[in-house]
N, C-alpha and C positions, 0 to 999 in steps of 0.2 A: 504493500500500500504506500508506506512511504518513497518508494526509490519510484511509483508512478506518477510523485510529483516534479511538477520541470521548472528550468530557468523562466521558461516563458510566463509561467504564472505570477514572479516575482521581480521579476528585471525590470530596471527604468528604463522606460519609451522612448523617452523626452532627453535626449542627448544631446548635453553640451560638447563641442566639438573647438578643436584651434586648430591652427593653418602652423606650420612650420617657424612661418616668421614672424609669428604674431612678438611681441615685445616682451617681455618676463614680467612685469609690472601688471599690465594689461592681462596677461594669463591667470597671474595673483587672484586679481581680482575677480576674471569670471570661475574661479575654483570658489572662492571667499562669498561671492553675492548669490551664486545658486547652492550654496552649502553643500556641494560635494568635494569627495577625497580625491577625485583626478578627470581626465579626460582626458578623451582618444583625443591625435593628432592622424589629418587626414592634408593627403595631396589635395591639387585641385580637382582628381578626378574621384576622388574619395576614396579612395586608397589609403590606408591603413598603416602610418607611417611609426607610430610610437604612441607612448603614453605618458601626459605627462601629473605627475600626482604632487600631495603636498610634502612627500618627502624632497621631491625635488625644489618645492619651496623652500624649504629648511636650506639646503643645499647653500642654493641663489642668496638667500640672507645672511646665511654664516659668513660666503666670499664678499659680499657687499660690505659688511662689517670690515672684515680684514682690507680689504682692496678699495675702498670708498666709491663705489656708483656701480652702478648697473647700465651695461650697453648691451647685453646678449638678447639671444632670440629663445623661443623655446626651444628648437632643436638643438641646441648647443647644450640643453637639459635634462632632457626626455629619453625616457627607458626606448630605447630601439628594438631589443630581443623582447619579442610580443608573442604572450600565450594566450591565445582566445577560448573562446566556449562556444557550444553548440546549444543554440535556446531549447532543445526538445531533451539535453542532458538534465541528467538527474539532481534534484537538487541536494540532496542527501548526497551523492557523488561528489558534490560542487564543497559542500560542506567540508566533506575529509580534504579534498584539496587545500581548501581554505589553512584548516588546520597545520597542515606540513608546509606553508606556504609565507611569508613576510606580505607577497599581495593582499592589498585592500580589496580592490577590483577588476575585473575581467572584464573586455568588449565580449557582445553577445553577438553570435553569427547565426544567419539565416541561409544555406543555399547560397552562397559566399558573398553576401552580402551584409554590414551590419545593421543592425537591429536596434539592438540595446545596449545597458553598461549594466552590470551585477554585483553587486558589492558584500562588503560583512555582513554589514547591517540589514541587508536584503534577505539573506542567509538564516539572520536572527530573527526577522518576520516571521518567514516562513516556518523556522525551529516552532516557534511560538504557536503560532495560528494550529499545527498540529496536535501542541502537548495535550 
């Protein structure tokens, strides 16, 4: 019963998305104003270029602190080795990953296209909504 429920049921729809060269500042922020822990980085053709999350925030301020200003881009930032998920994977499956994993969140694929973004806390809905 449990391993019949799936990503799709729990992934967010509504994905925030940055372009490669978007500004580090500017990235901040739209991590910061829609209160999530990351977002895909997509080409122009939406292509699936990296991720970039708020550890790499941390990062970007640490060297700000040391080095005084910020000229980078996100790509200069942004996770490149990219593990996705399949929306009809299990979410009990998704969970054990989670667990042996430092990732917050995963892009969601569809028939290779994406979908959604899946997160911890999405995980923990879901954990819930069953107990």
């Amino acid at each position: 019963m449990l391993k019949e429920i799936t990503i799709a049921s729990y992934m967010a729809k509504q994905i925030v998305t940055l372009k490669q060269d978007t500004e580090i500042l500017a990235a901040i922020n739209q991590l910061l104003s829609h209160r999530i822990t990351s977002a895909p980085v997509l080409d122009d053709n939406g292509k699936l270029l990296g991720i970039f999350s708020e550890k790499d925030c941390i990062k970007v301020a640490l060297e700000t602190v040391y080095n005084k200003g910020i000229t980078k881009n996100v790509s200069d930032y942004m996770l490149k080795d990219i593990t996705t998920v399949d929306v009809d994977a299990s979410i009990i499956e998704l969970a054990e990953q989670f667990e042996k994993s430092d990732i917050r969140s995963y892009p969601v694929y569809d028939g290779g296209k994406l979908v959604g973004m899946i997160s911890r806390a999405d995980i923990l809905r879901a954990l819930v909504a069953i107990l």
